[in-house]
C-alpha positions as CSV (number, residue, x, y, z in Angstrom):
1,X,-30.8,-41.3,57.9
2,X,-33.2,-41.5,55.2
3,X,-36.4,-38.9,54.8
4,X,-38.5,-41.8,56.1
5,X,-36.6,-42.1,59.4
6,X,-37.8,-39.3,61.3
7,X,-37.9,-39.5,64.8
8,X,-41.3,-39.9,66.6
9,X,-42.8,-36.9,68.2
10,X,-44.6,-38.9,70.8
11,X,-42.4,-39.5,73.9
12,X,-44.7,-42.9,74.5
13,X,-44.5,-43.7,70.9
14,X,-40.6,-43.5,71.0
15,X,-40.5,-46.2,74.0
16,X,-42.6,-48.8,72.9
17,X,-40.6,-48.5,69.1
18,X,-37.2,-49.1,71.2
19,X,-38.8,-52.0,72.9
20,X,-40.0,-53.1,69.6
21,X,-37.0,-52.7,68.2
22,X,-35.4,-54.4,71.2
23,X,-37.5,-57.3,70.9
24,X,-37.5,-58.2,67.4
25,X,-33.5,-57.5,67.1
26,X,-32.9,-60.3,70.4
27,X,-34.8,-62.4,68.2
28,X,-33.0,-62.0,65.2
29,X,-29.7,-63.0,67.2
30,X,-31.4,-66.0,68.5
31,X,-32.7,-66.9,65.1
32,X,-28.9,-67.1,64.5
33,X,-28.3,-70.1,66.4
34,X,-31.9,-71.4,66.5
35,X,-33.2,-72.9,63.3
36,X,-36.7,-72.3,61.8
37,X,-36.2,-68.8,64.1
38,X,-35.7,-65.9,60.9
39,X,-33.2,-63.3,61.6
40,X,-33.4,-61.0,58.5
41,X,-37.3,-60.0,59.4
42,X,-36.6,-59.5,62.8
43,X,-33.7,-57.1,62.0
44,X,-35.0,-55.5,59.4
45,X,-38.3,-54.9,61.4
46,X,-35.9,-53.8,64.3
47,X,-34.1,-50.8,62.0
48,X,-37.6,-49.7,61.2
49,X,-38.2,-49.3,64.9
50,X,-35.1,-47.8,65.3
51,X,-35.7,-45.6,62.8
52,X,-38.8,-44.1,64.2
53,X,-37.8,-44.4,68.0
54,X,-34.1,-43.6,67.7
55,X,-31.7,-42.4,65.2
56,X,-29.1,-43.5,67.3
57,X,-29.9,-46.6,67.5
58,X,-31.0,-46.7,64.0
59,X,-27.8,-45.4,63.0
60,X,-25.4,-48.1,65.2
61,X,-27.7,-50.8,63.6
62,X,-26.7,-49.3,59.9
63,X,-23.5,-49.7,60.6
64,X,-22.7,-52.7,62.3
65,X,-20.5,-55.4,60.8
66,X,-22.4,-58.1,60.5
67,X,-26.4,-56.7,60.7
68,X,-25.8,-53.8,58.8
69,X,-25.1,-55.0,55.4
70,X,-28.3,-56.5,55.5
71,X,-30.5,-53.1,57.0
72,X,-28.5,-50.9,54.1
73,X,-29.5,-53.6,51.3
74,X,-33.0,-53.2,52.3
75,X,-33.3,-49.5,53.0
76,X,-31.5,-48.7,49.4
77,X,-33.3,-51.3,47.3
78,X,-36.2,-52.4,49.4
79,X,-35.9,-55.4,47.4
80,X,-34.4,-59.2,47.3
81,X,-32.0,-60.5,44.8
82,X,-33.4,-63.8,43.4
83,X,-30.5,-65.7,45.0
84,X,-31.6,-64.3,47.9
85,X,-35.1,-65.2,47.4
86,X,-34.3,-69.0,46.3
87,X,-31.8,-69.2,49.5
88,X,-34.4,-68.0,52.3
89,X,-37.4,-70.6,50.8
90,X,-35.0,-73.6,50.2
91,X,-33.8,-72.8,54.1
92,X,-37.6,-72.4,55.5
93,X,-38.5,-75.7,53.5
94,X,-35.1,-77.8,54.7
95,X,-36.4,-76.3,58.3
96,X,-39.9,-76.9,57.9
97,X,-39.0,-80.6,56.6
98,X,-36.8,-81.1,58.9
99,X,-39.5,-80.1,62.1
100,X,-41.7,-82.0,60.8
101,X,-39.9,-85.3,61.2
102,X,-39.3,-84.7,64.7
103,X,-43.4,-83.6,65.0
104,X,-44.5,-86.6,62.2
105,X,-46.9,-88.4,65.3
106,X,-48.7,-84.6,66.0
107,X,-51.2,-84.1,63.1
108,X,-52.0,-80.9,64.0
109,X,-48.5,-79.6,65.1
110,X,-47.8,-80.8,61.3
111,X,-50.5,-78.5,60.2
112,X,-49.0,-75.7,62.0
113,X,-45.8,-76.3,60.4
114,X,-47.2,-76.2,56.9
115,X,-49.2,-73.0,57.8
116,X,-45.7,-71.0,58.9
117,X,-43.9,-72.5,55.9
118,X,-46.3,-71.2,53.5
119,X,-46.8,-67.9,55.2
120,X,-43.2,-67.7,55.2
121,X,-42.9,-68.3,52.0
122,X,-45.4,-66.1,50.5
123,X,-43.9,-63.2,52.4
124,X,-40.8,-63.8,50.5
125,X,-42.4,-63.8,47.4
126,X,-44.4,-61.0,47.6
127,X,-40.9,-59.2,47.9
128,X,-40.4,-57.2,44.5
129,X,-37.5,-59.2,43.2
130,X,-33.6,-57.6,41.3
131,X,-32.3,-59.7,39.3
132,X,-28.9,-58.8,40.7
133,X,-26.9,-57.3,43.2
134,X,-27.3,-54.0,43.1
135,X,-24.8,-52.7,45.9
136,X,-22.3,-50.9,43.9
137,X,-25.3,-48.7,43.0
């Protein structure tokens, strides 16, 4: 646990961060399988919950096989690798392309579309950038 994870003290605080971090770590599994649905900012969002709501849970999240790689990345760099930068835009724009052709007769759902893409994208950029894979640090 890192200096920044301490436990709430507020016994009302610490339920609604486990149902946060409930929430956003469901959707992160479904944005598995479903596509345009993100699953690294729902995690990652979920392990910040976690870490305020309940160590334990914080802690099972660090260290499972296939979400925690992703959580420790984060909490030792708090950064993106370029690679990974260039791989989560090209997939928002091939699923924002590809939603798009199924919505191409709903002008405005297009405009929606284009809104989240660019949101998206911008979010991903705003990420301070490594140019390399740090993890052996």
């Amino acid at each position: 646990m890192t200096p920044t994870t301490t436990p709430s003290s507020s016994h009302v605080i610490r339920w609604l961060l486990l149902f946060a971090g409930t929430v956003s770590l469901a959707l992160g599994i479904v944005g598995v399988v479903v596509p345009g649905l993100p699953t690294t900012p729902f995690v990652l969002l979920a392990a910040a919950c976690y870490a305020k709501g309940s160590p334990r849970l914080h802690s099972w999240l660090v260290h499972h096989r296939f979400l925690g790689p992703m959580v420790r990345d984060w909490e030792r760099h708090r950064s993106l690798t370029r690679r990974t930068k260039t791989i989560a835009i090209a997939s928002m724009l091939l699923m924002v392309g590809l939603s798009a052709w199924g919505f191409r007769a709903q002008p405005w759902a297009l405009v929606g579309l284009a809104t989240a893409g660019l949101v998206g994208a911008l979010v991903v950029l705003r990420i301070p950038t490594r140019e390399h894979n740090a993890n052996a640090r």
